[in-house]
BAKOLRO-906804 format. One record per residue (C-alpha): x, y, z; residue number from 1. Coordinates in steps of 0.5 Angstrom, whole numbers, plus 500, padded with zeros to 3 digits. Layout:
N
- X/Y/Z/NUM
...
# end
This chain:
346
- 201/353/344/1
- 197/358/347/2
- 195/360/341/3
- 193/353/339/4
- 189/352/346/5
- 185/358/344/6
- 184/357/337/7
- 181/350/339/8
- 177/353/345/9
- 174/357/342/10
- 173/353/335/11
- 169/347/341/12
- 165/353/343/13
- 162/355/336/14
- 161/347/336/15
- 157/346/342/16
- 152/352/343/17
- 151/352/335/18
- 144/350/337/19
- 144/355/342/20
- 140/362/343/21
- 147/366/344/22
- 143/373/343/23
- 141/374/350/24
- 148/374/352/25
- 149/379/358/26
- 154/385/358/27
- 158/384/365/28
- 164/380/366/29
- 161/375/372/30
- 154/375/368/31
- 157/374/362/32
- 161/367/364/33
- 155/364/368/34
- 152/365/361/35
- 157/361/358/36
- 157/356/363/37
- 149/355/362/38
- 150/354/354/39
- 155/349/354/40
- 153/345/359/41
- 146/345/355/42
- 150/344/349/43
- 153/338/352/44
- 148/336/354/45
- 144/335/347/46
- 149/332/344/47
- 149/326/348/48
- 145/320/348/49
- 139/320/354/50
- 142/315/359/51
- 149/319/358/52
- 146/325/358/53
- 143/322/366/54
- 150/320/368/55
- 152/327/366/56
- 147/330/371/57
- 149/326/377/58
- 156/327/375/59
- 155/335/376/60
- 150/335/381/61
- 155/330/385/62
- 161/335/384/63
- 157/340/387/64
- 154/337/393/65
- 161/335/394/66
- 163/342/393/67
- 158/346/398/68
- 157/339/402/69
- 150/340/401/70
- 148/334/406/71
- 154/331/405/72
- 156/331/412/73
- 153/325/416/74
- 154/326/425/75
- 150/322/429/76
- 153/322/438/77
- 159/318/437/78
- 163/320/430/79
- 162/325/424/80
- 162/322/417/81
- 164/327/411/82
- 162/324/404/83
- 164/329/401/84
- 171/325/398/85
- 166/320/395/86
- 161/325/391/87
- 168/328/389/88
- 170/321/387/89
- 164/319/383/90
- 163/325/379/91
- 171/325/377/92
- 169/317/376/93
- 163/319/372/94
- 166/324/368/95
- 171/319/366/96
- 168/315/363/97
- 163/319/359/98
- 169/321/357/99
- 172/314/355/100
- 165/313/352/101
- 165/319/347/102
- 173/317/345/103
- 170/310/343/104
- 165/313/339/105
- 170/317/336/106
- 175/312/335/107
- 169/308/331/108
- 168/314/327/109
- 174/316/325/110
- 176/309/323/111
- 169/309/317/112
- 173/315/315/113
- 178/314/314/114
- 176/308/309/115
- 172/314/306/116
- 178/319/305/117
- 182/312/302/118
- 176/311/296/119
- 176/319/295/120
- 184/318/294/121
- 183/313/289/122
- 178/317/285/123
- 184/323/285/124
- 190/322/280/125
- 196/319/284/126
- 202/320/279/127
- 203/326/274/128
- 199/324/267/129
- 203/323/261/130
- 201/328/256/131
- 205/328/250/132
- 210/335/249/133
- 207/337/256/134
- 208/338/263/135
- 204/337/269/136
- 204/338/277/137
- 198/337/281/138
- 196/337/288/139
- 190/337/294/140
- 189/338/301/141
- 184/338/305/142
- 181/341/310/143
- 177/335/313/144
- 178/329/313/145
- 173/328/308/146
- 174/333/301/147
- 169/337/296/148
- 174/338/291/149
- 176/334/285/150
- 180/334/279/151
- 183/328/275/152
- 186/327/268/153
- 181/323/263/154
- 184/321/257/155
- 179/320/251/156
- 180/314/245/157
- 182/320/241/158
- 188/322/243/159
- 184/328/247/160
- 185/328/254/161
- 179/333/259/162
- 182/336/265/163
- 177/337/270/164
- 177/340/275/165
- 171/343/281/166
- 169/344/288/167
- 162/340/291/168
- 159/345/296/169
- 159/344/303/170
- 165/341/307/171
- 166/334/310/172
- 163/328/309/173
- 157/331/305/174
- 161/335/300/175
- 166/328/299/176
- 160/325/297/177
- 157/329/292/178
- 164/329/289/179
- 164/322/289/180
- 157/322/285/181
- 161/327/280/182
- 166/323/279/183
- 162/317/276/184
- 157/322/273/185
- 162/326/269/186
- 166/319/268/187
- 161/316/263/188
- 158/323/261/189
- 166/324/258/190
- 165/317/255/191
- 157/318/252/192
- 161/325/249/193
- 167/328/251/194
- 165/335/248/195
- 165/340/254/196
- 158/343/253/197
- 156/336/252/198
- 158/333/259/199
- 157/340/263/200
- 149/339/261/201
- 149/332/263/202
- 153/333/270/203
- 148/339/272/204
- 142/334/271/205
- 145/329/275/206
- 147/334/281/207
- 140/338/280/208
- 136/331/281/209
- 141/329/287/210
- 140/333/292/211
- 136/339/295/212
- 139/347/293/213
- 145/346/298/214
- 147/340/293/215
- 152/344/287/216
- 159/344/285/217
- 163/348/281/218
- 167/345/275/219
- 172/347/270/220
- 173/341/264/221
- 176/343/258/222
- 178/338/253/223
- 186/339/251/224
- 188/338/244/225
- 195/336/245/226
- 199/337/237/227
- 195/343/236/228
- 194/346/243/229
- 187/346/243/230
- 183/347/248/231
- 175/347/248/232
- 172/347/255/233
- 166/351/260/234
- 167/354/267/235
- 160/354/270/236
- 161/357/277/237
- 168/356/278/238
- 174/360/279/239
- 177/363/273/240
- 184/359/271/241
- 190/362/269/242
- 193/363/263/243
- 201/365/264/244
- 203/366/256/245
- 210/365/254/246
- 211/373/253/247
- 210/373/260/248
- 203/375/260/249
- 197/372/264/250
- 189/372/262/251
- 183/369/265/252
- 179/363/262/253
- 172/363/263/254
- 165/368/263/255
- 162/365/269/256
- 156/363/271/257
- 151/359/275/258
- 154/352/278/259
- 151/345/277/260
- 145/343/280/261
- 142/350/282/262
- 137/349/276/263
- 135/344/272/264
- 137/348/266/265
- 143/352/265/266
- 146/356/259/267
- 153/353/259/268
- 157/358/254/269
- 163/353/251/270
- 169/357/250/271
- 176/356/246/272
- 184/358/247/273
- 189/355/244/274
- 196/354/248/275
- 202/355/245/276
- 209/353/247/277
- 212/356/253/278
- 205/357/256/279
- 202/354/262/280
- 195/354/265/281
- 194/353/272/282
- 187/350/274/283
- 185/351/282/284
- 180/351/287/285
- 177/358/291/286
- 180/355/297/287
- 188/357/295/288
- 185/365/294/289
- 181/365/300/290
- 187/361/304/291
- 186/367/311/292
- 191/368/316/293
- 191/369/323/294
- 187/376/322/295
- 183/374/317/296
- 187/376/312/297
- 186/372/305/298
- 192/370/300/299
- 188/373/294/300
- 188/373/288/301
- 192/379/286/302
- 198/375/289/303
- 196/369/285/304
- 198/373/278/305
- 204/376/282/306
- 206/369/283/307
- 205/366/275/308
- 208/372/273/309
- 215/370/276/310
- 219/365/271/311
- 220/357/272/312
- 217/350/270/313
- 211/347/271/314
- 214/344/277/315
- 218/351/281/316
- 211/354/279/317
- 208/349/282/318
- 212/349/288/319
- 212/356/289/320
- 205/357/291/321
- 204/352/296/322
- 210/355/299/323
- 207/362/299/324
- 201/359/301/325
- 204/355/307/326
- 207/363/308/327
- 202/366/308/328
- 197/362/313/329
- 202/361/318/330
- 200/355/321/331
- 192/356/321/332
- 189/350/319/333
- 185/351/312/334
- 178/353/312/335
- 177/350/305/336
- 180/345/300/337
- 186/347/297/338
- 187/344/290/339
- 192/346/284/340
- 194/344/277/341
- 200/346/273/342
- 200/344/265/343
- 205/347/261/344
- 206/346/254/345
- 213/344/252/346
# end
């Protein structure tokens, strides 16, 4: 509990005074707390509308004069009246219903996304793909309401089937809406011409025309083959997946490159490997290697390989990770979307 009241605390801090000079901060204990009194107050106050932001003032300032009865006394020849309790009393008063206001509006807000995450979870694939002489497991946790992370199992007229998986820059509602214009530009580059080099192009142009330079996403979208194992696909800014091979051995895909939508003009090398039975390929977001602890600590992509070495299905593999991962953070909320992705051929 104390830890939690700390990490809270500390995490409202961060969040009140980021418009704050912190800088200036004296050294002396009494010095440094009065400080940190002046920078939450003026944070609070900023981050209110002007009409509460006066309600506010009056509510500090009443406490005040009830603390130090700063002419709070009234005494006339017959009786003396103290009217500190009052101040005392509109300053709680106030301060209360400041605080319903606040909780209202954030009530309000929490509401519109909660709609939001519910669109975004329909994006997201729901059950387990049926690809035939394969298996799958795959799943997603956000660290905000709101996620940058996306995956999803296309299916092509083909008999092909695309996996995809990427991360839009940036956290909460922002990242969740760059995702959602990925989806649908990805979605029709796939059906215009599914060749992995062919839709990363598409999707960079879309992306780069979207937003400013702080709009990018990273992507892994490789096509599967499934009779022969084929698999064709690009990996532009995204972390290398995985390749455990039946003999035990486990390889990186990919060469890296800039994400989509930092230039207008990327050179996206297409890359091909092929998957033979008893291999599994584990697709995954940055925020499971950088997944910290209490101290810091990252979950680390030297773990990852330890764990794919070991033996298991699709599924154990799977749930071995988030095991570890649940493990290793402990109880710390996540700083970044997790997702992963298991296909293991049969």
């Amino acid at each position: 509990m104390r830890r939690l009241v700390g990490r809270d605390a500390r995490r409202a801090y961060r969040v009140i005074t980021r418009e704050q000079d912190l800088s200036a901060e004296p050294r002396g204990v009494l010095r440094r707390w009065l400080f940190r009194a002046r920078v939450v107050f003026l944070g609070l106050s900023h981050k209110l509308t002007p009409a509460r932001r006066v309600l506010f003032g009056l509510a500090i300032l009443a406490a005040l004069m009830g603390l130090f009865k700063i002419n709070a006394v009234v005494e006339t020849e017959r009786f003396s009246v103290d009217f500190s309790p009052l101040f005392f009393l509109f300053s709680v008063v106030s301060l209360a219903f400041l605080l319903a206001l606040e909780l209202v509006d954030r009530v309000l807000v929490r509401d519109e996304l909660e709609v939001a995450r519910q669109l975004q979870r329909d994006l997201l694939p729901s059950a387990v793909p049926a690809i035939l002489g394969y298996d799958v497991a795959h799943s997603y946790r956000t660290a905000n309401e709101i996620g940058g992370d996306y995956y999803d199992f296309l299916d092509i007229p083909d008999g092909r089937t695309a996996l995809v998986i990427g991360d839009a820059s940036g956290h909460g509602m922002a990242a969740g809406l760059l995702m959602a214009i990925a989806n649908a530009a990805l979605k029709l580059a796939v059906e215009v011409d599914p060749t992995p080099e062919r839709v990363a192009a598409l999707l960079n142009r879309v992306l780069y025309r979207t937003g400013d330079a702080r709009a990018f996403m990273t992507l892994f979208y490789g096509v599967l083959d499934p009779p022969s194992g084929r698999l064709s696909f690009v990996c532009v800014g995204h972390p290398f997946p995985l390749l455990r091979k039946a003999s035990g051995e486990v390889v990186e895909l990919g060469t890296g490159g800039f994400p989509l939508g930092i230039r207008e003009s990327l050179q996206i090398a297409q890359h091909e490997v092929s998957l033979a039975p008893g291999d599994l390929l584990l697709l995954y977001s940055d925020g499971l290697p950088e997944a910290a602890n209490s101290v810091g600590e990252a979950f680390g992509y030297d773990a990852m390989r330890a764990l794919l070495r070991q033996p298991g299905d699709v599924r154990q593999v799977h749930d071995r990770f988030l095991r570890a991962l649940d493990t290793h953070v402990a109880g710390e909320a996540l700083r970044d979307d997790v997702t992963l992705v298991a296909v293991a051929r049969m």
